[in-house]
DRENDREN-654333 format. One record per atom (N, C-alpha, C): residue in one letter; x negated, y negated, z negated. Coordinates in steps of 0.05 Angstrom, whole numbers, plus 5000, padded with zeros to 4 digits. Example, Ala and Ser with C-alpha at 12.3 -4.5 7.8 and 13.67 -1.06 7.14 Angstrom:
REM DRENDREN-654333
A473651144844 A475450904844 A473650664844 S474350454858 S472750214857 S474249994843 
***
This chain:
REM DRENDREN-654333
X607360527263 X609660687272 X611760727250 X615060717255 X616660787238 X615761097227 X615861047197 X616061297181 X617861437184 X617561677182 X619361947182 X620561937214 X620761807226 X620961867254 X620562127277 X618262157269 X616762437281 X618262667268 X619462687242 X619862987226 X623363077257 X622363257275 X623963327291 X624763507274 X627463667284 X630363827277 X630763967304 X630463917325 X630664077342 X633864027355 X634963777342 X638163767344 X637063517375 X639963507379 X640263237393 X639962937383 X639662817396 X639362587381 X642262387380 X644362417407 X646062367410 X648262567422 X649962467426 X652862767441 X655062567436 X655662547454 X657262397468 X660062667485 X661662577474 X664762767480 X666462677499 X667962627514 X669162537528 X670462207522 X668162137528 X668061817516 X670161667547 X671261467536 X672961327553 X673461017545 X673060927552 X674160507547 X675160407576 X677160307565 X678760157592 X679659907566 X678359687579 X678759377579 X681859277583 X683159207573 X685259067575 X686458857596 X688458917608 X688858687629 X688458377624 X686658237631 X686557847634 X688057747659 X689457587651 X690157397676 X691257587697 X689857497715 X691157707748 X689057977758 X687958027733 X686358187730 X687558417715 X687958667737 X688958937726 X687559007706 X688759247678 X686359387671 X684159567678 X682659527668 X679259727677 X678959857664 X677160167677 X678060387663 X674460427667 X672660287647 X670660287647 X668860477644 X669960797628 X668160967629 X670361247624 X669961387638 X672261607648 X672461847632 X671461837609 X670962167598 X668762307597 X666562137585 X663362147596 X661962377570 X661462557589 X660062727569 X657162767567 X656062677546 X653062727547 X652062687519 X649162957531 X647363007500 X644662957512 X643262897491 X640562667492 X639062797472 X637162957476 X635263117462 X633862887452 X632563007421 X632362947405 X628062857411 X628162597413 X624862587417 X624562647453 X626762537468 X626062577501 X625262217500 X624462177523 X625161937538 X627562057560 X629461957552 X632661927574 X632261707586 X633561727611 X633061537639 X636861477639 X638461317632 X641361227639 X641161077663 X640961117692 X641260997712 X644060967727 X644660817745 X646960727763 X647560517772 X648760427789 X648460197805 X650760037786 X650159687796 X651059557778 X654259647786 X655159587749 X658759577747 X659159997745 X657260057738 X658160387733 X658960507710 X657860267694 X658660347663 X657160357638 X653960247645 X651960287631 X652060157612 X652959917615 X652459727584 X654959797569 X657159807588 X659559857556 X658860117545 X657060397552 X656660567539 X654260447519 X652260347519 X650460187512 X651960097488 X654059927493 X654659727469 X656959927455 X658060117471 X659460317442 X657860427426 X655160527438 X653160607419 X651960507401 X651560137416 X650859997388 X653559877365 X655959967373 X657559987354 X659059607363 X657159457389 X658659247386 X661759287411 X663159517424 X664859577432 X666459767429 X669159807420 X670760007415 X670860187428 X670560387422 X670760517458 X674960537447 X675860727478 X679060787475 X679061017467 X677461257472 X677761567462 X675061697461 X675161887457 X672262037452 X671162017433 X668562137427 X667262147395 X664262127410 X663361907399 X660161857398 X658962027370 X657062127371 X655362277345 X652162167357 X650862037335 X648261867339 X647261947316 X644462157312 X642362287299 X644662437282 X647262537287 X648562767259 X651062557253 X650462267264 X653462117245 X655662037270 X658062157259 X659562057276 X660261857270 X659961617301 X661161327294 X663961337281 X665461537281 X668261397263 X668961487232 X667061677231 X667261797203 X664061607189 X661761547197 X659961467187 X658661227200 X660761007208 X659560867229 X657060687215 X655860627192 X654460537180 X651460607188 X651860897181 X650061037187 X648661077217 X650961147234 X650161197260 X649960897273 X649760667259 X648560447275 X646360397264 X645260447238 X642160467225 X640960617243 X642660867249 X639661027269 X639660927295 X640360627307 X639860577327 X638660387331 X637160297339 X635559997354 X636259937386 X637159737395 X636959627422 X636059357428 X634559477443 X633659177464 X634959037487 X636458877484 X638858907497 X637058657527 X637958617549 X636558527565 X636958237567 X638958167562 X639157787548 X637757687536 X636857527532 X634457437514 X636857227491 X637957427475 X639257307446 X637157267422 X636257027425 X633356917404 X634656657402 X634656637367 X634756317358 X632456127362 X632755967377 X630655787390 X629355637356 X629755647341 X629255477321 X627755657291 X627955907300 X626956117280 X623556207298 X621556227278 X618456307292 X620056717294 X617556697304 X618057047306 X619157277283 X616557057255 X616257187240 X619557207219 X619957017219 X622856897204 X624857077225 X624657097254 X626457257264 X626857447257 X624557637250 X624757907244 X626157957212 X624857837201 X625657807165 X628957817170 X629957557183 X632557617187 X634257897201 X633957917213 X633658087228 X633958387207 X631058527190 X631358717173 X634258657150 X633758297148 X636258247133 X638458447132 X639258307160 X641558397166 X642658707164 X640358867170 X640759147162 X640959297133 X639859077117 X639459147089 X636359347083 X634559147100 X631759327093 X630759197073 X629759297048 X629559147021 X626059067036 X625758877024 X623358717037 X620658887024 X619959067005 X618059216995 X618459407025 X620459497035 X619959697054 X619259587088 X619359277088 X619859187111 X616159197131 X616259167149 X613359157169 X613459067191 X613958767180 X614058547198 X611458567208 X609458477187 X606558477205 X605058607227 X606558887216 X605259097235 X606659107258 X609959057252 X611158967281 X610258747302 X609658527281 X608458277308 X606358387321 X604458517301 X601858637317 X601658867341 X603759077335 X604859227355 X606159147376 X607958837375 X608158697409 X606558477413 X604258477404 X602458277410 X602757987401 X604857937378 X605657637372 X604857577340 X601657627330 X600457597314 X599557327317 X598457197336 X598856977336 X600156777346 X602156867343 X605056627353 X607556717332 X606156877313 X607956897290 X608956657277 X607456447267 X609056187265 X609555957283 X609856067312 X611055867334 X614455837338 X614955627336 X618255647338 X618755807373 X621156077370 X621056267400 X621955967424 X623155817411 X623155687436 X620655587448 X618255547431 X615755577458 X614755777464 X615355967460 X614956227466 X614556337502 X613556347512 X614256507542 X616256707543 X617056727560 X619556927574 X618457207565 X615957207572 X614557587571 X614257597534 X613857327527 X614057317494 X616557327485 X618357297491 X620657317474 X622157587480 X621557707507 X622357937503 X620758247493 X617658247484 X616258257456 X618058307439 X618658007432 X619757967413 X622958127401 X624158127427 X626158357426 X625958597415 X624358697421 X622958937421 X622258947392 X621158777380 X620658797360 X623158787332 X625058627351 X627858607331 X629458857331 X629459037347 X630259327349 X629459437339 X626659447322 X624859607304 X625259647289 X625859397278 X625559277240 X627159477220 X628959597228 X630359887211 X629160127213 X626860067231 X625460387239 X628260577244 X628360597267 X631860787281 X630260947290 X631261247291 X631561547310 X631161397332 X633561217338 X633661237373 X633560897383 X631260807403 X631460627417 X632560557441 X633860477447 X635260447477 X634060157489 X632660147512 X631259877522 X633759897545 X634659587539 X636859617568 X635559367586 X634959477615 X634259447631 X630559187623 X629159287596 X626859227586 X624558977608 X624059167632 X621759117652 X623858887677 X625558777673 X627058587688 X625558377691 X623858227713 X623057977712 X619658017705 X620258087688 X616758057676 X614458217691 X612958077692 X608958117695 X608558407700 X605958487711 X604958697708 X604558767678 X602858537667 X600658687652 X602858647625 X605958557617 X606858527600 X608858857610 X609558957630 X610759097637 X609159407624 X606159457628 X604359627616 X604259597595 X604559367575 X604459377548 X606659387538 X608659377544 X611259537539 X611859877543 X610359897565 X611260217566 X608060297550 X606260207545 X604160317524 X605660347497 X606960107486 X608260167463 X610060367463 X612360387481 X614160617485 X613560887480 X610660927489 X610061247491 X608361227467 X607961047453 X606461077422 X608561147411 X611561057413 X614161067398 X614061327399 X614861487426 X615761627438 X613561867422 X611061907421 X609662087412 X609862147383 X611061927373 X611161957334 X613762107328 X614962127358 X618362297348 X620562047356 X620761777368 X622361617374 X623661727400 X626361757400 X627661847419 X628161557430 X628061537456 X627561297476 X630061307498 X632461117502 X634161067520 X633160857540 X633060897570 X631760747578 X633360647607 X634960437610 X636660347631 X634760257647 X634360207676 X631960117692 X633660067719 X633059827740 X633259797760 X631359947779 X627959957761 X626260027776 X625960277773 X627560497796 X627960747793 X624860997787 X622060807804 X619660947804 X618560897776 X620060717762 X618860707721 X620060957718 X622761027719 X624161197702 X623761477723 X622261507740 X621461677749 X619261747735 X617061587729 X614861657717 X614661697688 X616661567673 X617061557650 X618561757644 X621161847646 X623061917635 X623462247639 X623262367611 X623462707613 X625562857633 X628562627625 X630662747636 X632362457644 X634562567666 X635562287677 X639562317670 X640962167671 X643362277674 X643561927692 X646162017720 X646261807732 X649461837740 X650061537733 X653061507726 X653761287748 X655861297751 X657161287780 X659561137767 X661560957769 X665360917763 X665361047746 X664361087725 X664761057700 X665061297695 X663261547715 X662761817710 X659961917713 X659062117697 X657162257696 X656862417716 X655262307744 X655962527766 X652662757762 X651662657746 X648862927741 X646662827730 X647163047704 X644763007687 X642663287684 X640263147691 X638463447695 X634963327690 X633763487686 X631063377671 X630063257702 X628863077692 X627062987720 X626963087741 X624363307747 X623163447761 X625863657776 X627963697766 X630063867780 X631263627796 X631663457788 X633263227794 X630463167833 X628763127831 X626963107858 X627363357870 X627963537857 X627463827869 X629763907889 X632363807873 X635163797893 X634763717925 X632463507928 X633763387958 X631463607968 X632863777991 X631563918003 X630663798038 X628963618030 X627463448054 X624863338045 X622963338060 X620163308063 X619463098094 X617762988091 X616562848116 X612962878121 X613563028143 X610563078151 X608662848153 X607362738161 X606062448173 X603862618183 X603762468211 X601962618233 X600462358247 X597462338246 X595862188257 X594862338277 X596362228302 X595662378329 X593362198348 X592061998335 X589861808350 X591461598367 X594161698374 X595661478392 X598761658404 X600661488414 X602761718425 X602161908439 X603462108440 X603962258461 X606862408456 X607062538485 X609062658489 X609562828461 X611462878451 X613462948435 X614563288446 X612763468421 X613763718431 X616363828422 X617264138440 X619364218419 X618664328388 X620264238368 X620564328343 X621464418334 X622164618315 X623564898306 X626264708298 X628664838301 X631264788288 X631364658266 X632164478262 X633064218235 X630364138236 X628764068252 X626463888242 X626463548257 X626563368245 X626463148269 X624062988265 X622962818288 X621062718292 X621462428306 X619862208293 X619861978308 X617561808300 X617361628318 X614461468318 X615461298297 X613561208279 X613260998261 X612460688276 X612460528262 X612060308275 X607560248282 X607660368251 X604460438251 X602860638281 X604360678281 X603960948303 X602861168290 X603161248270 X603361558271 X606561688272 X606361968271 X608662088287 X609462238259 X612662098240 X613562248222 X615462518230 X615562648218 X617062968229 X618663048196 X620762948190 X623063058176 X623463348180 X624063488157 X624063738159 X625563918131 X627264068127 X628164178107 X626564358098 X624264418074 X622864658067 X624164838071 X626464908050 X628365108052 X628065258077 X627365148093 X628565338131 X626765348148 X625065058140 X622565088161 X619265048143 X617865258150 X615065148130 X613364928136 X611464848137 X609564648150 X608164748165 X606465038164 X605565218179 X606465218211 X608765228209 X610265248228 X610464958248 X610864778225 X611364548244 X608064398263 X605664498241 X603664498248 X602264618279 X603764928277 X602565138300 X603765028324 X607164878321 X608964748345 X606964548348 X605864398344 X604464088351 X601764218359 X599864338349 X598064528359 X598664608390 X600364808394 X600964928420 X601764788434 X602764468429 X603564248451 X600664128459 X598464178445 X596663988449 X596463798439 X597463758413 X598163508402 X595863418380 X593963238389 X591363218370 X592763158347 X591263278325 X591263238293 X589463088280 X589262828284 X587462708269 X586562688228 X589662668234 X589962668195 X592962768198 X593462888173 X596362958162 X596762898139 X599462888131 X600662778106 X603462888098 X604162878070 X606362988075 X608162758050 X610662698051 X611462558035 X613562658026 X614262767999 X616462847991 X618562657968 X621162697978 X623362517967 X622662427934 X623262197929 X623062127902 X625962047892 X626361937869 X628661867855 X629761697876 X629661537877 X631261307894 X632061437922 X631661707929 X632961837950 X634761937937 X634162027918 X636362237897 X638662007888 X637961797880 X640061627866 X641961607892 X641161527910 X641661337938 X644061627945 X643361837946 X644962107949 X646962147929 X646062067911 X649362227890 X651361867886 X650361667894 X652161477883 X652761357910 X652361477936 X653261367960 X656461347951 X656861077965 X660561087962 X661460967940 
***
């Protein structure tokens, strides 16, 4: 594990001010006003969830953070350094895994990484290449040139080039794209080893039920705005809808149901019943199907997950 990582401060890890980039007009192509005034803070040692549908703004915030895009206004601050007063600094405390697979086909793993700390200026007495290959599993394909490498191997291998400075903060952009089960688990195994030593973790995802299960807190951005950032569990808690699931042995008639509740056959044939907690309990919807005569073989209840929540704030 990176040293000194774990020693928390209790600060943020990032804060982000009314950040803004708009791209320059090409050709017959107006300018783009890629990120609107985006405000956000990123506790220090969370796993953060940056979600939104493609073209909302994720990677150019991504790449102002890793310092490879200008932004137009605003002030990024990454572990205490502001990019324009200490930009040196606030790109040391960062590592990303960016989701391209940018690997010189002609360098082994091990030579990747060496370069790699190079580049940062990690004096080679401090460097832990070894323990890095062994932490993504490429101990023995340390001297294979990455071009024979597998797909699930070279992005490992990513992972491992984000390390090599030991940074505060990792950002995996869009990490679990493409790949395997069992390379997908050994990625988020390493993550939460990161994540337990004090590595604050940015984590972009298509697959909304990872960053549901993973991620402390979410912020989900929309046209190049922050339409709500809130820890996980508040974020499921907002949609005020539930679904009963009712195994009635086979159809039957369809009783009345208390106000805002709706009901329809599944294709399976049991009988789902939508319902707002807020207004109506289960009790209730229970004693109505009861007094119709409505056999109860099994019940179930299914409550909204992220991808209801995303699907609701970025409609449009």
């Amino acid at each position: 594990m990176p040293d000194g990582v774990g020693q928390k401060t209790g600060r943020n890890a990032i804060e982000i001010s009314g950040l803004r980039k708009t791209y320059a007009a090409t050709g017959r192509q107006a300018p783009k006003e890629a990120l609107k005034g985006v405000d956000l803070a990123i506790a220090e040692g969370s796993i953060f969830g940056l979600l939104g549908p493609n073209g909302a703004g994720k990677s150019t915030m991504i790449n102002i953070l890793a310092g490879l895009v200008n932004k137009s206004a605003g002030q990024v601050v990454i572990w205490g350094f502001d990019q324009d007063v200490n930009p040196r600094q606030s790109r040391a405390a960062i590592g990303v895994m960016p989701q391209e697979l940018n690997i010189d086909p002609f360098f082994t793993p091990r030579a990747s990484l060496e370069v790699q700390a190079g580049l940062y200026g990690v004096p080679k007495a401090e460097r832990w290449t070894d323990e890095l290959l062994a932490l993504v599993g490429l101990t023995d394909q340390a001297e294979s040139y990455t071009r024979n490498l597998s797909g699930g191997m070279k992005r490992r291998l990513l992972l491992a080039k984000a390390l090599v400075h030991r940074p505060n903060v990792l950002v995996l952009d869009e990490p679990t794209a493409g790949v395997d089960i069992g390379l997908r688990e050994m990625l988020w195994a390493n993550v939460r080893r990161l994540n337990e030593a004090g590595m604050t973790i940015i984590l972009t995802t298509h697959y909304l039920e990872e960053a549901e299960q993973m991620c402390d807190e979410i912020a989900i951005i929309n046209h190049g705005q922050v339409v709500v950032q809130a820890p996980t569990s508040a974020l499921l808690g907002r949609m005020d809808g539930k679904t009963m699931i009712i195994d009635a042995g086979g159809r039957v008639d369809l009783p009345a149901l208390p106000h805002g509740a709706r009901a329809e056959w599944r294709t399976d044939g049991r009988l789902a019943i939508s319902y707002p907690p807020s207004q109506i309990r289960a009790d209730q919807l229970l004693d109505a199907l009861r007094g119709a005569g409505v056999p109860i073989v099994d019940v179930g209840i299914e409550a909204p997950d992220l991808e209801d929540v995303f699907v609701e704030l970025t409609r449009g």
